[in-house]
PLY file of the C-alpha trace (Angstrom):
ply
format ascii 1.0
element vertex 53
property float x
property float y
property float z
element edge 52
property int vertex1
property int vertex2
end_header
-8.63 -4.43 11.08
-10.68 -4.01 8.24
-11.96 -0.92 9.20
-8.30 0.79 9.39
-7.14 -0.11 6.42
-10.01 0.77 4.50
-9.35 4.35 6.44
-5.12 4.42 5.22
-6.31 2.59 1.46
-5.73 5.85 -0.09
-2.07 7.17 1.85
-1.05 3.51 1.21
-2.08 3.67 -2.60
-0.05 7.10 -2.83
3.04 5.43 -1.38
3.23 3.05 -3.29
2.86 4.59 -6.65
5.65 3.52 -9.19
6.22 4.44 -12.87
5.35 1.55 -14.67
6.01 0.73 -18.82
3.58 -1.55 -21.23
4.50 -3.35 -23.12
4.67 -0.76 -26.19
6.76 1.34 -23.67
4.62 3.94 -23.07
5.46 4.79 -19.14
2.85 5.87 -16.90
1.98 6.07 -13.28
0.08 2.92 -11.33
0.18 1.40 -7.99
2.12 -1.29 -7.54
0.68 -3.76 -6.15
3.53 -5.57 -4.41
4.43 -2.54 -2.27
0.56 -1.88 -1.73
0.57 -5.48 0.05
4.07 -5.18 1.94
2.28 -1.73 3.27
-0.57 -3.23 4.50
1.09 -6.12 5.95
3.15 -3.74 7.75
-0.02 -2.00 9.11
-1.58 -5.10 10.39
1.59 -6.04 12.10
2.03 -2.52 13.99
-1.56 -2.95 14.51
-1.37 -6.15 16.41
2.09 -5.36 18.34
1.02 -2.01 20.02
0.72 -2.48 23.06
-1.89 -0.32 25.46
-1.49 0.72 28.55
0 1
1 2
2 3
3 4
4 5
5 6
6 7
7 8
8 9
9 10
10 11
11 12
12 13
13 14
14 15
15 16
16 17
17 18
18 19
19 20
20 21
21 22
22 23
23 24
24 25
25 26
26 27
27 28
28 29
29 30
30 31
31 32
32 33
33 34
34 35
35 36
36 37
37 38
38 39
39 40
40 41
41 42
42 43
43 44
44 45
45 46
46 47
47 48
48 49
49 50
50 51
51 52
């Protein structure tokens, strides 16, 4: 598990890139990290359902 997503870290940090203000207001681009963990949740889960055959 660990090994996979190490491999989709970087397509998972991509989607889940949001614009994102300090607290001056200056707005710039980050990952946020609630979406990066609902991603990778989602992984694991389609990970463990497939089903081989």
């Amino acid at each position: 598990m660990k090994i996979v997503l190490q491999h989709f870290s970087g397509y998972i940090a991509s989607l889940s890139m949001r614009k994102l203000c300090d607290e001056r207001g200056n707005v710039y681009f980050g990952v946020d990290e609630d979406i990066r963990q609902r991603l990778q949740a989602r992984l694991m889960r389609a990970i463990l359902t497939f089903r081989v055959e």
